[in-house]
N, C-alpha and C positions, 0 to 999 in steps of 0.2 A: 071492762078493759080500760087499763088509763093511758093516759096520751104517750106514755114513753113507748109502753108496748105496740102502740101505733103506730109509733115514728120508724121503729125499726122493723117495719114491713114496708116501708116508703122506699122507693126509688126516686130520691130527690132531683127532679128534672128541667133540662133547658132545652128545648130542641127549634127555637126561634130561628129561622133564616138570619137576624140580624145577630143574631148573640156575638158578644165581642168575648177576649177574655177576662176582662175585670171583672165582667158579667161570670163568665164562666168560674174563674176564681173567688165568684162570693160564695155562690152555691155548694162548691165543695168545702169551703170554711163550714157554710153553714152545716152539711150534712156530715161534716165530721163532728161538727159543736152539739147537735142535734141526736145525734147516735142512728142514722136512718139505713137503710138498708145498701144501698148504694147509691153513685149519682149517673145519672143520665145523661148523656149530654151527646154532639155530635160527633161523628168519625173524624172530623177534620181535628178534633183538639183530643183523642184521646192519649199519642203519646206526651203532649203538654200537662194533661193531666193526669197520667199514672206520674211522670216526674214529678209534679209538683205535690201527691198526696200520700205517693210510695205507697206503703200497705196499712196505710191509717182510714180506707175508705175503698170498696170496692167498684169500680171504674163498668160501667155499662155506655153501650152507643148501639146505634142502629144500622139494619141493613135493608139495604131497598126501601127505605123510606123516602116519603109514607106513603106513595105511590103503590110499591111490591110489584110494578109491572119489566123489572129488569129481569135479564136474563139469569137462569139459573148460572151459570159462569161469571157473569159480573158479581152476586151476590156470593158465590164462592171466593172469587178474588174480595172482592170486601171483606167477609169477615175472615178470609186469614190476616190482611194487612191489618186489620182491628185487634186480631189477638198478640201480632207480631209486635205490635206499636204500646201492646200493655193494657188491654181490654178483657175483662174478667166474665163480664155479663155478653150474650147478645142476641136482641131483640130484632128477631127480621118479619119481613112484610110478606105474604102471600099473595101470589099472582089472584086477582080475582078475575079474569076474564078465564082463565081455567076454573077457577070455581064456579062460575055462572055458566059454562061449557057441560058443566058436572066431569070434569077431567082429574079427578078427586087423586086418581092411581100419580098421573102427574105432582101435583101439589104435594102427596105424599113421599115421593122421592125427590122433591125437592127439599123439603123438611128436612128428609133424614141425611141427604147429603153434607148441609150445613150443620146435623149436629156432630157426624161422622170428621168436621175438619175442626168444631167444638171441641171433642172426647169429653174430658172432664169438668168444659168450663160449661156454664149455663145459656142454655139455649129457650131462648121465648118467644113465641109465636103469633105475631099480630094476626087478626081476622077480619079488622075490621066491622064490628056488629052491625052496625047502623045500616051497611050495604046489603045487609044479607036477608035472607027467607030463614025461618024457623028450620028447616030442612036442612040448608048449605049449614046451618053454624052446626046442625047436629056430626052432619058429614064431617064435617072439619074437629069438631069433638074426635071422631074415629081416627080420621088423618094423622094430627097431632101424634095420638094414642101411640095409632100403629109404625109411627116412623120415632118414635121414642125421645120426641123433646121433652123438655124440662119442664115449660109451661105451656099454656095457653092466655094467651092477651086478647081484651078486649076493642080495643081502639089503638088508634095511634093521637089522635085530639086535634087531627086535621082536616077530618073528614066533618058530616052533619051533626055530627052526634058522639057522645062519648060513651060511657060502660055505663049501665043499667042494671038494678038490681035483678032483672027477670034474667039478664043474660049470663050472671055470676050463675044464679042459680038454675039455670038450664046447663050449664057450664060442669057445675057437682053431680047434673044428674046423668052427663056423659061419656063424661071424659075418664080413662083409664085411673086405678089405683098411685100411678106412680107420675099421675098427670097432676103437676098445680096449678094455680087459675090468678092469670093478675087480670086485676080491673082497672083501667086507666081511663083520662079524660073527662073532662068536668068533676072532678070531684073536688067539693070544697068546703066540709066543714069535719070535723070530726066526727060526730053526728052520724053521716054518711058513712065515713071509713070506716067506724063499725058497724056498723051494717052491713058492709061488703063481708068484713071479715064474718064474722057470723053468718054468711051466708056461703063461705065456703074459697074467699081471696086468699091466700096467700101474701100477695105483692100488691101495692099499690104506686100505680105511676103518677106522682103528684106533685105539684111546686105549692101548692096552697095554702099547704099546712104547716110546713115549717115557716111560712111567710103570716101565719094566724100567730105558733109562737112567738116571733119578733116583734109582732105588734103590738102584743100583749105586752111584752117586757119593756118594750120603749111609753109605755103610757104613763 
């Protein structure tokens, strides 16, 4: 697989507390320059950024990050105002104190609520790995499944720990037919990325890599 192919499975991402917009405005240069899957970035600047990219780059932001412990109502009002303000992609956080509850039936309609105010646009599913028992991430595999989001996400890269090769591929060995699988956090060579992919990613949530090619070009 060569690196173009990789880039356009990237979710080129900023989700820094301090991100400014010049900041935010490189990243979407870059991930249009780059040809990546879409860009990542926070709720606060997404209708800055559909204006500023129009349809030259598909616009992703997050809900209930990276916490996932707001109310299902809050994270409904999020991502409508996310899809109203021009937000294509979204990436929301699951309550884990329901998951560690095993309140699985919960979590699953809160999933499916959010994709239900989605319809068409893509809906992805942090879980957090690093928090979790082999158990809850399989649970969560079925959850995902049965409330019919789009994806299932590894991390959100706030927590202890980011996406792991063992949890992509517990991930393939779970998760429904029409379930895709992003791996996010820590990922930083391309090396890696294939490897995810081969092991069953779809999406990769990264700043790394397109920040490897500019390196490269500037030497």
């Amino acid at each position: 697989m060569n690196r173009e192919d990789i880039l356009k499975r990237v979710d080129h991402t900023l989700l820094s507390q301090t991100a400014t917009w010049e900041e935010i405005q490189t990243i979407c240069d870059d991930a249009i320059c780059y040809g990546t899957a879409s860009v990542c970035i926070p709720p606060s600047y997404v209708k800055r950024v559909k204006e500023y990219v129009g349809d030259r780059m598909a616009v992703c932001t997050v809900i209930g990050f990276p916490n996932g412990y707001n109310t299902t109502a809050v994270k409904a009002f999020e991502t409508r105002e996310a899809l109203k303000e021009g937000a294509d992609e979204i990436d929301m956080v699951v309550n884990l104190g329901d998951v560690r509850e095993g309140n699985f039936e919960k979590v699953t309609e809160e999933i499916r609520t959010l994709k239900e105010i989605c319809g068409d646009k893509i809906l992805k599913v942090i879980i957090e790995t690093c928090l979790l028992t082999e158990e809850e991430k399989v649970a969560l595999c079925k959850a995902v499944t049965d409330a019919k989001a789009d994806y299932i996400k590894t991390s959100t890269g706030f927590s202890k720990a980011g996406a792991t090769f063992a949890d992509v591929e517990l991930f393939a060995a779970h998760v429904g037919p029409d379930v895709k699988i992003k791996a996010a956090g820590g990922i930083s060579s391309f090396d890696d990325a294939e490897k995810f992919v081969s092991l069953g990613a779809d999406r990769l949530g990264t700043s790394r890599l397109v920040k490897i090619i500019k390196a490269e070009k500037q030497a």
